[in-house]
MMTF fields as JSON, N, C-alpha, C and O atoms, coordinates in Angstrom:
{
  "mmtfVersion": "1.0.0",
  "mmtfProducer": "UNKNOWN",
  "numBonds": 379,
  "numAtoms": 380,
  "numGroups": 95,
  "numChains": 1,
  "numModels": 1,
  "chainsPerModel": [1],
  "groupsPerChain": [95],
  "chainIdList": ["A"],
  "bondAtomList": [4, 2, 8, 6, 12, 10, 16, 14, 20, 18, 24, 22, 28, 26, 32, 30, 36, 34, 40, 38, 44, 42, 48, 46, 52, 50, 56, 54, 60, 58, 64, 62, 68, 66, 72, 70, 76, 74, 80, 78, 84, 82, 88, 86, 92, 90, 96, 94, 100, 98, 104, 102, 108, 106, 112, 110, 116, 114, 120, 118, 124, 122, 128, 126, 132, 130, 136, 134, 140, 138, 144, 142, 148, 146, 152, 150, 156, 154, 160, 158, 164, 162, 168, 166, 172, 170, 176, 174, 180, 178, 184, 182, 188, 186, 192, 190, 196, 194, 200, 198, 204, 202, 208, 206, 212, 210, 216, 214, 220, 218, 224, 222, 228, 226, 232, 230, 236, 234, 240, 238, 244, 242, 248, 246, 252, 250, 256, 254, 260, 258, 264, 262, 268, 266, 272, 270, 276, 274, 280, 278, 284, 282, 288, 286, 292, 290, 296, 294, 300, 298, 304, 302, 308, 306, 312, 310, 316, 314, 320, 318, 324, 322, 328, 326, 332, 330, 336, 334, 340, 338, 344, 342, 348, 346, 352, 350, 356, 354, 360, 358, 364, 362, 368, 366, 372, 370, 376, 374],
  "bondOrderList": [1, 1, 1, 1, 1, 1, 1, 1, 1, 1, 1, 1, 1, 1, 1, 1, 1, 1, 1, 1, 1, 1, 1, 1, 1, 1, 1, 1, 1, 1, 1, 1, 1, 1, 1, 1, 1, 1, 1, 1, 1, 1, 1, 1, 1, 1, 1, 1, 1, 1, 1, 1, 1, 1, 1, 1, 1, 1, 1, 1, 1, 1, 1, 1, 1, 1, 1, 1, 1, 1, 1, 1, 1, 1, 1, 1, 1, 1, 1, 1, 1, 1, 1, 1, 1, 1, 1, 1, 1, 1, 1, 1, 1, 1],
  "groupList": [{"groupName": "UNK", "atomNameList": ["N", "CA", "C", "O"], "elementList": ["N", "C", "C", "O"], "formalChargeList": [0, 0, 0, 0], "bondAtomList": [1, 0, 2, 1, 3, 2], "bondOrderList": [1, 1, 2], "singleLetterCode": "X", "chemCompType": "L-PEPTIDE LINKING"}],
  "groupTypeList": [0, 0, 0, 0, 0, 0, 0, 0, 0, 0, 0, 0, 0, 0, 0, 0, 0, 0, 0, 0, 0, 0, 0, 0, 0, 0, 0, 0, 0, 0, 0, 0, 0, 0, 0, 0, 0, 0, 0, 0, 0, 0, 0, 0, 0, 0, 0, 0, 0, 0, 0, 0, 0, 0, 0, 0, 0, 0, 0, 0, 0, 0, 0, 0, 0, 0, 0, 0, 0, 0, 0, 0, 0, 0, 0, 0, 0, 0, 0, 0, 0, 0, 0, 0, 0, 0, 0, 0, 0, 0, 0, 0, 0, 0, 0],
  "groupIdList": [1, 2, 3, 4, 5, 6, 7, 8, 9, 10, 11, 12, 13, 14, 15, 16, 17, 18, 19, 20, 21, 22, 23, 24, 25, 26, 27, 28, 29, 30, 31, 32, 33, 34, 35, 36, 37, 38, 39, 40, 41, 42, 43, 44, 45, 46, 47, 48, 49, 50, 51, 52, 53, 54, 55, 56, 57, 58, 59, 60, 61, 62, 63, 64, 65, 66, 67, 68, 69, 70, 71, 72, 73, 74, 75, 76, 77, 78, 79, 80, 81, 82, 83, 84, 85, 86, 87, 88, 89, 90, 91, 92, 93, 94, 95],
  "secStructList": [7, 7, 7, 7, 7, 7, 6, 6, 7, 7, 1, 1, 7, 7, 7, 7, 7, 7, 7, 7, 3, 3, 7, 7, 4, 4, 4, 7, 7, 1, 7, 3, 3, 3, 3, 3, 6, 6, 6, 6, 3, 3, 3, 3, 3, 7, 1, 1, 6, 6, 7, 6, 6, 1, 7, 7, 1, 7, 7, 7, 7, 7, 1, 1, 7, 7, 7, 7, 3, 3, 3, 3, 1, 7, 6, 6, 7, 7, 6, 6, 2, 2, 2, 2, 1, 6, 4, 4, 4, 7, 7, 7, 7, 7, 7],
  "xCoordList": [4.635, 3.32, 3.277, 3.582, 2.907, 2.779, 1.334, 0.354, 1.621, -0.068, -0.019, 0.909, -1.045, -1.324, -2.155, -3.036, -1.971, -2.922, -3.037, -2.062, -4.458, -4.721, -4.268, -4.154, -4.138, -3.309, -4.147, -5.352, -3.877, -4.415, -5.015, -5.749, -4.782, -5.617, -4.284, -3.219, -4.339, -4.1, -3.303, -4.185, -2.59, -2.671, -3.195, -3.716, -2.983, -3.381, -4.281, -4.323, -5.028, -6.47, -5.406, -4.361, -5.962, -5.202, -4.907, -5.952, -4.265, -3.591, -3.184, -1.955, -3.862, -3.167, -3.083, -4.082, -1.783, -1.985, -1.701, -0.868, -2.817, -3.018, -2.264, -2.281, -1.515, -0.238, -1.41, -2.19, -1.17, -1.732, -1.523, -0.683, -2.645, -3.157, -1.572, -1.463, -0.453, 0.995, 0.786, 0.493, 0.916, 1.492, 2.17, 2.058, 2.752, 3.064, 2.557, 1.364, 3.573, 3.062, 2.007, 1.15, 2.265, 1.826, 0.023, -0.915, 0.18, -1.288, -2.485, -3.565, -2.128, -2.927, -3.999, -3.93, -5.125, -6.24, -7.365, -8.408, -7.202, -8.3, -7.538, -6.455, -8.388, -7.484, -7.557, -8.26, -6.552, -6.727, -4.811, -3.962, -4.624, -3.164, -2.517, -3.026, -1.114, -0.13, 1.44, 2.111, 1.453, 2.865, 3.942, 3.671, 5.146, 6.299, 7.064, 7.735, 7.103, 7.208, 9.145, 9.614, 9.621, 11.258, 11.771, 12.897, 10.964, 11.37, 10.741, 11.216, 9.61, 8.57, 7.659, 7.181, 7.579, 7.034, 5.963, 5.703, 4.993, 3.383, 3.02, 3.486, 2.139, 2.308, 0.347, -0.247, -0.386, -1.426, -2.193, -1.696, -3.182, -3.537, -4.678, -5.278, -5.423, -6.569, -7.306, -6.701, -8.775, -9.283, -9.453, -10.308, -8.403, -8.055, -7.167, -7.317, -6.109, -5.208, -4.875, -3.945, -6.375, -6.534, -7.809, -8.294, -8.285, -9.376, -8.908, -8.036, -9.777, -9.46, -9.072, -9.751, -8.226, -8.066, -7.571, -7.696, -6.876, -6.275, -4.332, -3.744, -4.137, -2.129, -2.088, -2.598, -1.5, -1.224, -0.357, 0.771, -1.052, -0.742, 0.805, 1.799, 0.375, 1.504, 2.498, 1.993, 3.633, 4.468, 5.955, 6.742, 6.129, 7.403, 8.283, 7.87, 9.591, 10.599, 12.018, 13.0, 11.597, 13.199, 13.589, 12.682, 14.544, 14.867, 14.693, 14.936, 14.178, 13.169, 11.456, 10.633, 11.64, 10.36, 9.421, 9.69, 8.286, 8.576, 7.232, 6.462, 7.119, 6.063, 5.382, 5.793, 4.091, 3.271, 2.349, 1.643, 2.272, 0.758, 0.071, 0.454, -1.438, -2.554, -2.762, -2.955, -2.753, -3.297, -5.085, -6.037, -4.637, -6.6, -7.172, -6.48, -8.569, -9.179, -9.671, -10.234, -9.026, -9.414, -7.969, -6.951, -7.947, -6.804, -6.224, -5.198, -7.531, -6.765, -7.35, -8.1, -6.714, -6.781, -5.384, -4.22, -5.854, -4.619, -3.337, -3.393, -2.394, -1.049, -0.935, -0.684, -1.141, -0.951, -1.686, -0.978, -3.176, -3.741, -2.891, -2.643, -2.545, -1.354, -0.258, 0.194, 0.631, 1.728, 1.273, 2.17, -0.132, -0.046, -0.711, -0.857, -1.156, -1.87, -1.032, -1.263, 0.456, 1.841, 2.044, 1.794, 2.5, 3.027, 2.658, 3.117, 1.682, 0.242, 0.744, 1.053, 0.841, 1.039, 2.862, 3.239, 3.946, 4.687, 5.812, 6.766, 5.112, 6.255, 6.769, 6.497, 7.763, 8.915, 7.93, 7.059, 7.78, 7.561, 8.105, 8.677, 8.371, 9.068, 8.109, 8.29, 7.699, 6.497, 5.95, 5.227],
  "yCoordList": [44.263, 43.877, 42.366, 41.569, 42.092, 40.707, 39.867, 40.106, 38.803, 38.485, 36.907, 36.261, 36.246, 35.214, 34.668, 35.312, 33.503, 32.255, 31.219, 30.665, 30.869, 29.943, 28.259, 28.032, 27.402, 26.317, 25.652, 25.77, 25.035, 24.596, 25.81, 25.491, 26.501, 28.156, 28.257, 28.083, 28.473, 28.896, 29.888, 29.59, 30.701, 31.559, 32.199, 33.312, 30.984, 31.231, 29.636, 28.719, 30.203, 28.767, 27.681, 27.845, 26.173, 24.9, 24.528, 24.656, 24.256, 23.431, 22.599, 22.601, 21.291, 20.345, 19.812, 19.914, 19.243, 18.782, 17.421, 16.976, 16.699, 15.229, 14.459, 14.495, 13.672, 13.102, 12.083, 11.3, 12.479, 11.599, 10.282, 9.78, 9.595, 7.782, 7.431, 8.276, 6.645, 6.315, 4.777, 4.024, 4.403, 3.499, 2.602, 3.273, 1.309, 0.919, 1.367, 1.312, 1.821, 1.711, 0.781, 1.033, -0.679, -1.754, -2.004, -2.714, -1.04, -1.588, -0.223, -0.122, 0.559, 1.593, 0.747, -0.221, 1.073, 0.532, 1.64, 1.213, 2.744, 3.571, 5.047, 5.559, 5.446, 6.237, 7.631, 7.936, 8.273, 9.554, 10.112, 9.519, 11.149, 11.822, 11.391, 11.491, 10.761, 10.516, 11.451, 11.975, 11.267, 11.584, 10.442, 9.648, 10.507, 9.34, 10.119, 10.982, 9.925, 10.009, 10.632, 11.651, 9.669, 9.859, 10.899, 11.396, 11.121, 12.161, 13.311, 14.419, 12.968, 14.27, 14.408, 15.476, 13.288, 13.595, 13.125, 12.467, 13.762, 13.674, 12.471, 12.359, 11.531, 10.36, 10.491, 10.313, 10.697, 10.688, 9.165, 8.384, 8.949, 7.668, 7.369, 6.848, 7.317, 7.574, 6.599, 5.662, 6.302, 4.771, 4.012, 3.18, 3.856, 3.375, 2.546, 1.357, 2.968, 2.124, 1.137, 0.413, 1.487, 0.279, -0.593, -1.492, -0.136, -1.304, -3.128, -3.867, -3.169, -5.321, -5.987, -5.747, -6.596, -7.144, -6.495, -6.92, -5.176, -4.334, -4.823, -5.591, -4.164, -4.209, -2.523, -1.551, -2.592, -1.407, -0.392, -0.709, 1.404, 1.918, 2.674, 3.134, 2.509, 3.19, 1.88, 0.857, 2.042, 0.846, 1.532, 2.099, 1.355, 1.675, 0.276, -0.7, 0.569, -0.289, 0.011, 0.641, -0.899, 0.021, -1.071, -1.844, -1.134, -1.989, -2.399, -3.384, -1.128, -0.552, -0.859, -1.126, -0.668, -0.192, 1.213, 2.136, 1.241, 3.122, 2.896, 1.941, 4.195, 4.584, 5.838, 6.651, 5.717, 6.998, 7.555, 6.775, 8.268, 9.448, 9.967, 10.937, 9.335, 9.779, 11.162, 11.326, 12.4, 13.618, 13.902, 14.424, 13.129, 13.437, 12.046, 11.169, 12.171, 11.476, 11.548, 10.727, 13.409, 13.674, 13.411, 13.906, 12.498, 12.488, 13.802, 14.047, 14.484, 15.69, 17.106, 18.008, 16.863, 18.328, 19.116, 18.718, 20.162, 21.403, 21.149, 20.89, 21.253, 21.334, 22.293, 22.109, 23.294, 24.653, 23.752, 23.262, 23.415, 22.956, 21.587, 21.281, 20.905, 19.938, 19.715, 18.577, 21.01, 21.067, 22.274, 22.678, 22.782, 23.359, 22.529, 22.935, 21.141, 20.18, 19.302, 18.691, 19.107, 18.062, 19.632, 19.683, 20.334, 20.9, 21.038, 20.7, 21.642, 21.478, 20.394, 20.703, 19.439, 17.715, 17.198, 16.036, 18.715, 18.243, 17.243, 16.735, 17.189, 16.679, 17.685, 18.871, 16.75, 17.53, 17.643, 16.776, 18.673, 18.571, 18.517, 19.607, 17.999, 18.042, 18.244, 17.944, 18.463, 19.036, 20.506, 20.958],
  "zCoordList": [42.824, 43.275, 43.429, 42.542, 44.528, 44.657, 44.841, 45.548, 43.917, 44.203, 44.484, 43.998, 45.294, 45.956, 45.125, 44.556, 44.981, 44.322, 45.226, 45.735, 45.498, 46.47, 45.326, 44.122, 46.701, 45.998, 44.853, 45.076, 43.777, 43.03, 41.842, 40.907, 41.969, 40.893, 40.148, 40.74, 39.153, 37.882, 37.124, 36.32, 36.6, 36.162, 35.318, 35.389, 33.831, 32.674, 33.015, 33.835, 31.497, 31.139, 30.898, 30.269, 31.683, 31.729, 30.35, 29.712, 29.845, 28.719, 28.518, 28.592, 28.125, 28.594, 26.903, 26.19, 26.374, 24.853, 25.25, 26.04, 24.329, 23.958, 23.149, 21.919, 23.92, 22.546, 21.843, 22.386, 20.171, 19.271, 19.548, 20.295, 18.65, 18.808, 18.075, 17.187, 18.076, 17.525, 17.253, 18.181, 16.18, 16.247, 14.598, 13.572, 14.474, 13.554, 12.083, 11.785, 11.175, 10.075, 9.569, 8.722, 10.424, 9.388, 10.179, 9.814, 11.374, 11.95, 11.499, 12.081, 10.594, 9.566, 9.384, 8.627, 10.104, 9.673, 9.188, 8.693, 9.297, 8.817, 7.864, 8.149, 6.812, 5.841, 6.808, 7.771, 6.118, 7.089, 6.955, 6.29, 7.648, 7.568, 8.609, 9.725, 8.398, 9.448, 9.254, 8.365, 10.492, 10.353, 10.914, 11.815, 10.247, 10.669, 11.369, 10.802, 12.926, 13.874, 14.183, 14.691, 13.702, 13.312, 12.07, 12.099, 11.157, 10.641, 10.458, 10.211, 10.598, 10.801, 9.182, 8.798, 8.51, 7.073, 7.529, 8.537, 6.185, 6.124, 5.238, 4.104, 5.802, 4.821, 4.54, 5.603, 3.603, 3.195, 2.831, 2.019, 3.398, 3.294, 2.66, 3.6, 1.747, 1.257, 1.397, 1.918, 1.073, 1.649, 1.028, 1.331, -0.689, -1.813, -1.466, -1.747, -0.818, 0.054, 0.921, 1.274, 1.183, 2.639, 2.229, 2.916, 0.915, 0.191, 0.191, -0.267, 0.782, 1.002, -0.539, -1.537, -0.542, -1.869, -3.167, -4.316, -2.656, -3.612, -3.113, -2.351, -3.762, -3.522, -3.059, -3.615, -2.169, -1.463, -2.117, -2.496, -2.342, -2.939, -2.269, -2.831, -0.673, 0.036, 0.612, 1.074, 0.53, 0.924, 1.436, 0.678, 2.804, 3.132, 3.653, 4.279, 3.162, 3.525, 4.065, 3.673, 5.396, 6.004, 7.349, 7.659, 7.932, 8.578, 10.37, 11.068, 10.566, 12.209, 11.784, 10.909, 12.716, 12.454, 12.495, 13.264, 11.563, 11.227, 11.976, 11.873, 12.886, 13.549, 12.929, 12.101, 13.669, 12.698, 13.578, 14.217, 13.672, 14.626, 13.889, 13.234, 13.772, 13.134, 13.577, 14.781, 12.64, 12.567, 12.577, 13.156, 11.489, 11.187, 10.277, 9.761, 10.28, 9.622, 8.03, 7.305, 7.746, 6.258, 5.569, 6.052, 4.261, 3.687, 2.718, 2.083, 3.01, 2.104, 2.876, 2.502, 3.98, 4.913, 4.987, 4.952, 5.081, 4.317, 5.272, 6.474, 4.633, 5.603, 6.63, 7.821, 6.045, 7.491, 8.493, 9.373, 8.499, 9.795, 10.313, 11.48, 9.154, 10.158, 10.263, 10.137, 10.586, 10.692, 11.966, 12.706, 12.142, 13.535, 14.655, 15.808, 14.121, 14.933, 15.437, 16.48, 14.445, 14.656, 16.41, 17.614, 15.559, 16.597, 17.955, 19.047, 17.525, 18.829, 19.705, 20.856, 19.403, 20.404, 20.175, 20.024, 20.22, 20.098, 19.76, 20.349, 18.23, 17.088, 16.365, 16.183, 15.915, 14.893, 13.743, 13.817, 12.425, 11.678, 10.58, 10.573, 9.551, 8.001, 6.871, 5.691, 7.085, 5.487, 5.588, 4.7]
}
């Protein structure tokens, strides 16, 4: 059976996935869940962390530079939902 689709129509509903906001570890300005981009781990950021005039609770050290894609804005939202939200926008996941 053969069937015709006029140009521009569809098959299935459009899908289009949104690559997450990415960027430097060091430009983390708001608390919330990331992921590091190169290995696929979940780095939790709470807004304890990013308090002015505290010493930073999260600290990575390494000789690149480590990139990160904000997931979400809750620091303690369940893994299942973001490890299907990493995926969702095609990253690797490790957690």
């Amino acid at each position: 059976m053969a069937v015709a689709f006029a140009k521009g129509q569809t098959t299935s509903s459009e899908h289009r996935s949104s690559r997450l906001q990415e960027m430097s570890w060091n430009e983390i300005q708001r608390p919330g869940c990331y992921l590091i981009v190169g290995s696929g781990d979940l780095v939790r950021v709470p807004q304890d962390a990013l308090a002015p005039g505290h010493s930073p609770l999260i600290t990575i050290t390494s000789t690149g530079e480590t990139r990160v894609a904000r997931l979400c804005d809750n620091p303690a939202e369940p893994i299942s939902v973001l490890r299907a939200f990493a995926a969702d926008n095609d990253y690797f996941v490790n957690f």
